[in-house]
N, CA, C and O atoms as CSV, one atom per row, in Angstrom:
chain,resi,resn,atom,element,x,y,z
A,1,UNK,N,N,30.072,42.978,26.103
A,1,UNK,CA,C,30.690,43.175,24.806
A,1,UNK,C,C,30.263,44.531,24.251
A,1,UNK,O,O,29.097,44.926,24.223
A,2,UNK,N,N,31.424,45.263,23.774
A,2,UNK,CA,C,30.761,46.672,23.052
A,2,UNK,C,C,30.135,46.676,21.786
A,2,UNK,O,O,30.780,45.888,21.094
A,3,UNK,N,N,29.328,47.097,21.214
A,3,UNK,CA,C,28.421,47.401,20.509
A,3,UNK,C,C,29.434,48.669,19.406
A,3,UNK,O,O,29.972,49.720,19.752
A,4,UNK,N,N,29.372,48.030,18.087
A,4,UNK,CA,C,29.921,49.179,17.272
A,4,UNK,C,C,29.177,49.840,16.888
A,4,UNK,O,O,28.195,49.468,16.245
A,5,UNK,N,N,29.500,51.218,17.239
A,5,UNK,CA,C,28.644,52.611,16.561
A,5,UNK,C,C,28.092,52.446,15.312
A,5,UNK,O,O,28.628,51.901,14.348
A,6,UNK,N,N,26.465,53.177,15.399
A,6,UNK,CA,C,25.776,53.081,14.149
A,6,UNK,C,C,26.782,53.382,12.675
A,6,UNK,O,O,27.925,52.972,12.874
A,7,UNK,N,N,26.667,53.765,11.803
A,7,UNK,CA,C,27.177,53.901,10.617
A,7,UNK,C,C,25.941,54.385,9.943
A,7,UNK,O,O,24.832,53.879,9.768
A,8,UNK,N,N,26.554,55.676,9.577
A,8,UNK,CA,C,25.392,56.395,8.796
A,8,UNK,C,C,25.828,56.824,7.518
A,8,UNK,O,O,26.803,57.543,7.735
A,9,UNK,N,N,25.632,56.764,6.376
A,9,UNK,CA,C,25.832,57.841,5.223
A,9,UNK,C,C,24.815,59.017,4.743
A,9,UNK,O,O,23.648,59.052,5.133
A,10,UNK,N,N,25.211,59.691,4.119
A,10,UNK,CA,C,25.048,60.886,3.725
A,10,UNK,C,C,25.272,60.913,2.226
A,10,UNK,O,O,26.410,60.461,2.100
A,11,UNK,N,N,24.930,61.118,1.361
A,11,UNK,CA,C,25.172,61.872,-0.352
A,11,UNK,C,C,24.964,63.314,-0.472
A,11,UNK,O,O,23.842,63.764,-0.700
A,12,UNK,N,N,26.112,64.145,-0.313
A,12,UNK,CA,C,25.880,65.671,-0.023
A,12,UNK,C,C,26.755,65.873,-1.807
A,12,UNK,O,O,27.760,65.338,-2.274
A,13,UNK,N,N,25.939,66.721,-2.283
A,13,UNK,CA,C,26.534,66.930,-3.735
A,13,UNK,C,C,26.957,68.573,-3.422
A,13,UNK,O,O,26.660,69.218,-2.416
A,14,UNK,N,N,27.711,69.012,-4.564
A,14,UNK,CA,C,27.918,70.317,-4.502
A,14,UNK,C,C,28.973,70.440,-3.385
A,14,UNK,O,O,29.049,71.612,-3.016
A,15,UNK,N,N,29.965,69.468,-2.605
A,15,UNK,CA,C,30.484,69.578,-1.086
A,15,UNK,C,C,31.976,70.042,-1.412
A,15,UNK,O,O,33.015,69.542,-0.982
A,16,UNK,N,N,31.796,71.297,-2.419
A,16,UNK,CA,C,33.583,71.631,-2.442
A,16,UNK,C,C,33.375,73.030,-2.459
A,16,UNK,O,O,34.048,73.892,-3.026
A,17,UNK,N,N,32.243,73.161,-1.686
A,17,UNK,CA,C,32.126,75.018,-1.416
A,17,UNK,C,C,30.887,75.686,-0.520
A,17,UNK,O,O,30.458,74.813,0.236
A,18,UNK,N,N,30.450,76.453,-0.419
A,18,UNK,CA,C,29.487,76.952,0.450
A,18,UNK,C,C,29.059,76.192,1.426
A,18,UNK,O,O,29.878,75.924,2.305
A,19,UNK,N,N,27.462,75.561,1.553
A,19,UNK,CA,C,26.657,75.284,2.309
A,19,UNK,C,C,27.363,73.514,2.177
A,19,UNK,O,O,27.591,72.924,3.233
A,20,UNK,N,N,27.579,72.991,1.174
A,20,UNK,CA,C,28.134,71.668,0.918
A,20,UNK,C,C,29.491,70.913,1.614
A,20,UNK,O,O,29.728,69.752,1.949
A,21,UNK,N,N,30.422,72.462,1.662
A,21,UNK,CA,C,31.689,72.090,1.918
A,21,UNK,C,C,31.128,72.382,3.793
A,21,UNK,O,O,31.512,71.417,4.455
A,22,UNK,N,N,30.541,73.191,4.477
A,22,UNK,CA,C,29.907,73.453,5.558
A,22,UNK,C,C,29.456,72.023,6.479
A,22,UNK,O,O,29.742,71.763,7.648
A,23,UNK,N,N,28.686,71.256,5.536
A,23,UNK,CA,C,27.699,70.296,6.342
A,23,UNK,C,C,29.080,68.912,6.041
A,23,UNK,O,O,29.099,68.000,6.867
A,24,UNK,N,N,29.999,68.879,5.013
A,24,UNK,CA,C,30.908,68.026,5.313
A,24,UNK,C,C,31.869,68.101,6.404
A,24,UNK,O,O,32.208,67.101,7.036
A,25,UNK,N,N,32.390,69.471,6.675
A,25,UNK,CA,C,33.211,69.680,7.553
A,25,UNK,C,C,32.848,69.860,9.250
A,25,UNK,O,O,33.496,69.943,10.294
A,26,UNK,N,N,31.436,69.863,8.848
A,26,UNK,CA,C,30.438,69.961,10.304
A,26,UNK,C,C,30.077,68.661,10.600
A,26,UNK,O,O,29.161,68.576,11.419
A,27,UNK,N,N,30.601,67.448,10.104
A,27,UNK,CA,C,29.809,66.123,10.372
A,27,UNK,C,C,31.139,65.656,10.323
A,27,UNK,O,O,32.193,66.122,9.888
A,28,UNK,N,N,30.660,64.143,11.140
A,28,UNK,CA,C,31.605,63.108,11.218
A,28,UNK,C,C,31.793,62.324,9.696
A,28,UNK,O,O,31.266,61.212,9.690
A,29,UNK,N,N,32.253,62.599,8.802
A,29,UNK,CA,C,31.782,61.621,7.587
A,29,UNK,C,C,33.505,61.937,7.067
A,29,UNK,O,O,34.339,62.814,7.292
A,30,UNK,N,N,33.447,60.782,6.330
A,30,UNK,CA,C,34.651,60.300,5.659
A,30,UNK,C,C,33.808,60.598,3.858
A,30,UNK,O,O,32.582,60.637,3.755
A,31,UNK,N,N,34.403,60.708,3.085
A,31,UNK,CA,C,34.300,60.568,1.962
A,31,UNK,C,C,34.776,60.182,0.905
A,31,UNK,O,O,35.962,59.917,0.706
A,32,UNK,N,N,33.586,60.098,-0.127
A,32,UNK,CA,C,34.294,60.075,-1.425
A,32,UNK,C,C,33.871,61.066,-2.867
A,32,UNK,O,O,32.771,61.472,-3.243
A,33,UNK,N,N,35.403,61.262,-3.524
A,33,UNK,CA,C,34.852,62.307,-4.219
A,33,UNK,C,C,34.520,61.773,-5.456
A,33,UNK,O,O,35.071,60.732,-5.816
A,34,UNK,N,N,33.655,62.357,-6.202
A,34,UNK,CA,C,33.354,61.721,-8.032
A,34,UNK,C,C,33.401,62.875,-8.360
A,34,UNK,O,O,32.558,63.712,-8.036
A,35,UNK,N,N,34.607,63.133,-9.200
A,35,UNK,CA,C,35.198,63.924,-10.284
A,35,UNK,C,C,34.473,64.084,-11.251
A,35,UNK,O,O,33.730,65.058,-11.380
A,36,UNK,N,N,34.622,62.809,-12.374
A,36,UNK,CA,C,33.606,62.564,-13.769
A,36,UNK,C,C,32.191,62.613,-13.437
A,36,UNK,O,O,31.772,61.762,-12.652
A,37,UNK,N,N,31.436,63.426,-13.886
A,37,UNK,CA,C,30.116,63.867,-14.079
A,37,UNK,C,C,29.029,63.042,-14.749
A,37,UNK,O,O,27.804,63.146,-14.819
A,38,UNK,N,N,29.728,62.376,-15.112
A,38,UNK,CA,C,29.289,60.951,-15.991
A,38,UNK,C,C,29.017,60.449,-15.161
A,38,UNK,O,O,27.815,60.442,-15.425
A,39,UNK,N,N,29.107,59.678,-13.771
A,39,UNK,CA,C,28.912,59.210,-12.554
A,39,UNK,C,C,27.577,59.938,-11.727
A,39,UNK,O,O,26.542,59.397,-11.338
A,40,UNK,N,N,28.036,61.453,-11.608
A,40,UNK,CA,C,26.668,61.553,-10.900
A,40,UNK,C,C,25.078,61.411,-10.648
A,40,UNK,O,O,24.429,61.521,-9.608
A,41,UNK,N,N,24.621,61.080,-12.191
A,41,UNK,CA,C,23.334,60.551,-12.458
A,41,UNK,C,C,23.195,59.556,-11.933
A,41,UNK,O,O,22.165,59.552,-11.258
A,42,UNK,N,N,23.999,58.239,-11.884
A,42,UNK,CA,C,23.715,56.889,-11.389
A,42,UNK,C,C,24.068,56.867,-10.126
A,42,UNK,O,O,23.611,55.911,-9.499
A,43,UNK,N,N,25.017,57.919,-9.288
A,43,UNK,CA,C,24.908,57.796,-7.975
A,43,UNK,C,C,23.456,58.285,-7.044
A,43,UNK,O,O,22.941,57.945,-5.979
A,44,UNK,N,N,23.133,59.384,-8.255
A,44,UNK,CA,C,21.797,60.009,-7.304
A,44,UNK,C,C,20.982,58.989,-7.250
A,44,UNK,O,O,20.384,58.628,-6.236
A,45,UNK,N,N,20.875,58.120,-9.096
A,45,UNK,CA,C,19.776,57.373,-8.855
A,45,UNK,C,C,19.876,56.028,-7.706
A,45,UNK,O,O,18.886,55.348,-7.437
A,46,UNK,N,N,20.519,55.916,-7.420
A,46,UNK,CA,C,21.209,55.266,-6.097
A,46,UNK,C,C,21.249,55.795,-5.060
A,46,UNK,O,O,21.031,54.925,-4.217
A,47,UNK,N,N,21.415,56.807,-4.563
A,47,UNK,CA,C,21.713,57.083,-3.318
A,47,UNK,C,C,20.798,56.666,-2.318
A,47,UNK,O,O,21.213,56.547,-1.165
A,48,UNK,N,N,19.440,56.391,-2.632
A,48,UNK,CA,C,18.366,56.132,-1.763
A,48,UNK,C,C,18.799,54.599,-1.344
A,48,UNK,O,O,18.261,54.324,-0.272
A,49,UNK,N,N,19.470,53.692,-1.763
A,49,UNK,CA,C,19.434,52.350,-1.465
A,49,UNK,C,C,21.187,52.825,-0.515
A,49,UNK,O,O,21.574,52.138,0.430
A,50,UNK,N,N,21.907,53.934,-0.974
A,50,UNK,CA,C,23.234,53.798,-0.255
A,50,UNK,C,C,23.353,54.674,1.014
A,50,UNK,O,O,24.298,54.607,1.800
A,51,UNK,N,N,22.352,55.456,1.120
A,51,UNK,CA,C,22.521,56.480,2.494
A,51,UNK,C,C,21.287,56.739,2.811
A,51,UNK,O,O,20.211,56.712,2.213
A,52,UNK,N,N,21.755,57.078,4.207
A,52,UNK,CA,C,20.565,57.699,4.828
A,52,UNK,C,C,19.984,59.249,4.403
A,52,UNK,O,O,18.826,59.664,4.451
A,53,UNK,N,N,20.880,59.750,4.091
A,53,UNK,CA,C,20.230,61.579,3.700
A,53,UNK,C,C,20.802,61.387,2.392
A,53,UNK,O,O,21.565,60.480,2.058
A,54,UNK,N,N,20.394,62.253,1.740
A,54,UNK,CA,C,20.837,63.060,0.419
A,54,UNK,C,C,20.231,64.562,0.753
A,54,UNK,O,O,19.147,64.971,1.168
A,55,UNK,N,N,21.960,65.415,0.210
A,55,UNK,CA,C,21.614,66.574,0.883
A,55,UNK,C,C,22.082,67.535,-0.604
A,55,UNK,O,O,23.261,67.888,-0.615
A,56,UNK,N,N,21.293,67.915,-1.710
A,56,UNK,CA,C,21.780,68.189,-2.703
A,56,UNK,C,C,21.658,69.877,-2.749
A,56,UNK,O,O,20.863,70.669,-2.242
A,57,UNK,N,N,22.843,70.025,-3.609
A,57,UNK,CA,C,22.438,71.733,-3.952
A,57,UNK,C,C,21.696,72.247,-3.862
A,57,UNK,O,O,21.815,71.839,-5.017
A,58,UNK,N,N,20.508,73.095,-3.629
A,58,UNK,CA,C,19.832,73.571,-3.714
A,58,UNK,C,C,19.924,75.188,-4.655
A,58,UNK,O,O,20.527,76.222,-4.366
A,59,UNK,N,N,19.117,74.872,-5.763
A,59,UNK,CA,C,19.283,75.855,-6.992
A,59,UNK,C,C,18.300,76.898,-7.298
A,59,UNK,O,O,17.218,76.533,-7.756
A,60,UNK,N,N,18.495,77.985,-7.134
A,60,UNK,CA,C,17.330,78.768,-7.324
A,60,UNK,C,C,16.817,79.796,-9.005
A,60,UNK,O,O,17.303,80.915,-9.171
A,61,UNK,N,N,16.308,79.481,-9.552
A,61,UNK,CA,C,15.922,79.898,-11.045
A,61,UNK,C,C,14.652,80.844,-10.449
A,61,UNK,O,O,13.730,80.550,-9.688
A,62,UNK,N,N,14.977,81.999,-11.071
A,62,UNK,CA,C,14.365,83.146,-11.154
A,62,UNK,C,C,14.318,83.653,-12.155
A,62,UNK,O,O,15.083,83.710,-13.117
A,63,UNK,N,N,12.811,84.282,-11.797
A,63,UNK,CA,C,12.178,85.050,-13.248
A,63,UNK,C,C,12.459,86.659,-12.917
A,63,UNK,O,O,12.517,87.054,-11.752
A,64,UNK,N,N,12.597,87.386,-13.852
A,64,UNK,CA,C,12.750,88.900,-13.893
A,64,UNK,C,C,12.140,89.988,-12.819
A,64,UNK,O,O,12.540,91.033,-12.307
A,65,UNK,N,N,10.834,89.093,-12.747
A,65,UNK,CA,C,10.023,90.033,-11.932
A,65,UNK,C,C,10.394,89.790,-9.976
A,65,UNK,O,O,10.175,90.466,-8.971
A,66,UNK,N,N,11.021,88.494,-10.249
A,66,UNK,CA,C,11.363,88.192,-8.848
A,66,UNK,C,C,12.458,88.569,-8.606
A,66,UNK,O,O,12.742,88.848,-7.441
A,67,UNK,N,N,13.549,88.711,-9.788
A,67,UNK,CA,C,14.452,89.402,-9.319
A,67,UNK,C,C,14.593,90.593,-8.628
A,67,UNK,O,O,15.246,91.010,-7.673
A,68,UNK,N,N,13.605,91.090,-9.574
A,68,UNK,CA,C,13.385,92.468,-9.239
A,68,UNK,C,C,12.490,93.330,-7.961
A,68,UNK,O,O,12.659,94.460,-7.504
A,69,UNK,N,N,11.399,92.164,-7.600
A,69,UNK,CA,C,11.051,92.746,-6.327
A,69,UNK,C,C,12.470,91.966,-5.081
A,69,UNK,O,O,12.311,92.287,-3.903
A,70,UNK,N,N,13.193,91.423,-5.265
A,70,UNK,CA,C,14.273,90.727,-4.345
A,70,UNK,C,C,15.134,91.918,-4.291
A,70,UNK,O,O,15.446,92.098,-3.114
A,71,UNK,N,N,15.746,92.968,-5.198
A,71,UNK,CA,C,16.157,94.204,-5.068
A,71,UNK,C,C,15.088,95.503,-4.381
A,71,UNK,O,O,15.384,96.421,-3.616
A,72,UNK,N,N,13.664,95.111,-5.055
A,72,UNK,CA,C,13.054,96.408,-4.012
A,72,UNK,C,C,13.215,96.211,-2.331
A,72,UNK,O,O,13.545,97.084,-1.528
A,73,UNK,N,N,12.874,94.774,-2.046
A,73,UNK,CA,C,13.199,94.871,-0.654
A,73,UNK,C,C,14.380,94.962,-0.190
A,73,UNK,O,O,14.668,95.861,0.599
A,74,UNK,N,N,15.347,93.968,-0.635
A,74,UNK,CA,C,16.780,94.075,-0.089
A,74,UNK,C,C,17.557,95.117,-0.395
A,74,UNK,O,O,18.480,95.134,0.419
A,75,UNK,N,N,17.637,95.880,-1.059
A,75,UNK,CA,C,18.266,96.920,-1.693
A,75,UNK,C,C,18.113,98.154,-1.536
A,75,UNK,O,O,19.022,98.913,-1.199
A,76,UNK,N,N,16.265,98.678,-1.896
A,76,UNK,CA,C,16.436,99.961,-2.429
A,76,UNK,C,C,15.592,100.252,-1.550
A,76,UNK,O,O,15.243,101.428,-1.658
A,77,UNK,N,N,14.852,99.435,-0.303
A,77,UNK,CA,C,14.071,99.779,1.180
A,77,UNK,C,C,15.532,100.197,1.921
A,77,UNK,O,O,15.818,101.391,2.013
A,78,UNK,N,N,16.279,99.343,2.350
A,78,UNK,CA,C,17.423,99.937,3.227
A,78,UNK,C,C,17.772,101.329,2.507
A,78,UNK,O,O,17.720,102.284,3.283
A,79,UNK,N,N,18.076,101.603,1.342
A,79,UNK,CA,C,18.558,102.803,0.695
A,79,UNK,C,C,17.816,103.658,1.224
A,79,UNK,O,O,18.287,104.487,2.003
A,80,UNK,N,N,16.108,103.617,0.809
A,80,UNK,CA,C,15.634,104.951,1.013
A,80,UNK,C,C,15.466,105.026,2.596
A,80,UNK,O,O,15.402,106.196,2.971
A,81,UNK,N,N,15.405,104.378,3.309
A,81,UNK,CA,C,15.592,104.159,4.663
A,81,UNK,C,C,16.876,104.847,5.561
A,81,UNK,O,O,16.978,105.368,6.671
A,82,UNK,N,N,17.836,104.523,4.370
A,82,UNK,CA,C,19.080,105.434,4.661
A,82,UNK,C,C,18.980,106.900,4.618
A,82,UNK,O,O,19.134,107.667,5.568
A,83,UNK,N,N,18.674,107.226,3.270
A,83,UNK,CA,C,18.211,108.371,2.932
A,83,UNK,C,C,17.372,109.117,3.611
A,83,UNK,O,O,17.707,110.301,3.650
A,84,UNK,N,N,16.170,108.786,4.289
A,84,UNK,CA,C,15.239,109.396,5.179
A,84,UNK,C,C,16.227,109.843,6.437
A,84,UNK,O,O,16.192,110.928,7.018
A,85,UNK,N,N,17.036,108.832,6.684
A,85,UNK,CA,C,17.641,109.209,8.776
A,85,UNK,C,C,19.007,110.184,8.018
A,85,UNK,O,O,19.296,111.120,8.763
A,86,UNK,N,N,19.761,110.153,6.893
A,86,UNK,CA,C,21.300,110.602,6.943
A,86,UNK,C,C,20.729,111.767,7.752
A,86,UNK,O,O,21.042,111.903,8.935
A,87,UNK,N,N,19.823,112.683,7.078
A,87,UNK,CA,C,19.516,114.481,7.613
A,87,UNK,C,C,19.762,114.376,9.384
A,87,UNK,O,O,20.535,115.088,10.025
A,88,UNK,N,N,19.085,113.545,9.805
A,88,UNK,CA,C,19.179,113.217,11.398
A,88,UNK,C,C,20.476,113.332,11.837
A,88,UNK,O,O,20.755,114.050,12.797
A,89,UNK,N,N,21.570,112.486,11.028
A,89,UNK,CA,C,22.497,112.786,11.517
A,89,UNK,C,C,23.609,113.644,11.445
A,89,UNK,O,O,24.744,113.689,11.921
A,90,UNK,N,N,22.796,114.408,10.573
A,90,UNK,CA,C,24.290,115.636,10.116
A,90,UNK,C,C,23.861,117.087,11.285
A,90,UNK,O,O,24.572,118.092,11.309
């Protein structure tokens, strides 16, 4: 006799864009959507009894100073980095 496939859930919030809409369209999962926002508090506080993962937004709050060394490296190292080689290549 065959054996029916496990059944797994998932609670992925945020899943109508980036990394959210990604891990829905990368998995086998059927869904459902909750529109009213009024709902999402009592699903989170639930989700632990209804799925196996909860995979939520992940939000990042930054302070000034982190912003700001996140531009010295990403930003204004490649720049002067640029700046040092252009002479090389002219």
């Amino acid at each position: 006799m065959e054996q029916a496939p496990e059944v797994k859930y998932a609670v992925v919030t945020d899943a109508n864009k980036g990394i959210g809409i990604e891990i829905i369209n990368n998995a086998v999962i059927g869904g459902l959507v909750i529109k009213d926002n009024d709902w999402v508090p009592q699903v989170l506080l639930n989700s632990r009894e209804l799925s196996d993962d909860v995979i939520e937004k992940a939000g990042i709050v930054e302070t000034f100073e982190l912003a700001e060394e996140c531009l010295q490296i990403n930003y204004y190292s490649a720049k002067r980095i640029s700046e040092a080689l252009l002479p090389l290549l002219q």
